[in-house]
N, C-alpha and C positions, 0 to 999 in steps of 0.2 A: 830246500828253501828257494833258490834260483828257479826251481822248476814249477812254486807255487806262485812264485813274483812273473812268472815269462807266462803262465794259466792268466792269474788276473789280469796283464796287461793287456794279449789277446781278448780275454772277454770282455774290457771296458771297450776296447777300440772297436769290438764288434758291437756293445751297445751304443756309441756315438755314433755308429755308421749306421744304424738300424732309425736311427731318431731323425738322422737327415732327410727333410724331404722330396719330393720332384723337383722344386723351385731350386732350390740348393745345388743341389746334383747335376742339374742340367742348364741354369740360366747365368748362378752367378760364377764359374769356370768362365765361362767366354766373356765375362764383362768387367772380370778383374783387371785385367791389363788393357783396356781399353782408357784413351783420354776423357771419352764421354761415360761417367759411370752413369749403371742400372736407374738411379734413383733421377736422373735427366732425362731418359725416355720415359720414366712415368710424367713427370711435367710438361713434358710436350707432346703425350697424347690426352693426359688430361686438358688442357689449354684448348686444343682442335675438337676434340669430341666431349668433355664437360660432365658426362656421368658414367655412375658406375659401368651400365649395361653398354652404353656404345665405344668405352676406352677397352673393355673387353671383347668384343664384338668386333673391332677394328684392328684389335691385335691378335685374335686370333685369325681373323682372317687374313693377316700378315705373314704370321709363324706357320700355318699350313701350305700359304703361296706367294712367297716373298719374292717383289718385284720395287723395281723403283717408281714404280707410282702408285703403290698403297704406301711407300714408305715415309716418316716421319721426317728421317732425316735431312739435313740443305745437303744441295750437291756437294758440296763440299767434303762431307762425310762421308758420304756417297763413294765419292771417287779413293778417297783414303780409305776406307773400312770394306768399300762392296755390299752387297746385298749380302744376305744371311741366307744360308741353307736351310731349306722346307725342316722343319720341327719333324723325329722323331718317335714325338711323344702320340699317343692314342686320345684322343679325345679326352677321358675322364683324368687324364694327367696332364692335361694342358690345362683345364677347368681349372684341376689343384694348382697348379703351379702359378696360372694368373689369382684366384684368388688369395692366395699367398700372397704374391707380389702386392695386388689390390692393398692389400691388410697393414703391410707391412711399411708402405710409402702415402697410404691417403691422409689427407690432410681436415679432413672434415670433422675428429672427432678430437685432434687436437686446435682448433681456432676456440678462443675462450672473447 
């Protein structure tokens, strides 16, 4: 019986790992302990860049070569947080992962 309940436990926790996506995995770890959460850097690249294709566009080209003058942030943040290390991820997982993001925080299809 232990050794049926220790089977399904491994296998649910390998189906919750399997369902996690890029975005998951790799953006929100670094943004959880952070003062400024995830959902404040989409606001303030939506705010400067205003659509779909240039809030993506501008952050990608942040996460491949993150420097303090592509970045969003006030110096303030700046000095307290630093810049962010170049993205890891291969093109078609950064796509995923900002569209994700996109999805998950835009606000356009919630205004009634």
């Amino acid at each position: 019986m232990v050794k049926k309940a220790l089977l399904f436990t491994l296998f649910s926790t390998a189906c919750l790992c399997a369902q996690t996506g890029i975005y998951e995995k790799n953006c929100i770890p670094c943004h959880e302990d952070m003062a400024v959460k995830i959902d404040k850097f989409f606001y303030r690249y939506l705010l400067k860049y205003s659509s779909e294709m240039e809030v993506k566009n501008a952050m990608t080209k942040y996460l491949k070569n993150p420097k303090t003058e592509n970045s969003i942030l006030v110096d303030g943040l700046i000095n307290r947080f630093g810049v962010k290390k170049k993205t890891t991820l291969n093109d078609a997982q950064l796509q995923e992962a900002l569209d994700t993001y996109w999805d998950q925080y835009k606000i356009f299809d919630k205004l009634k």
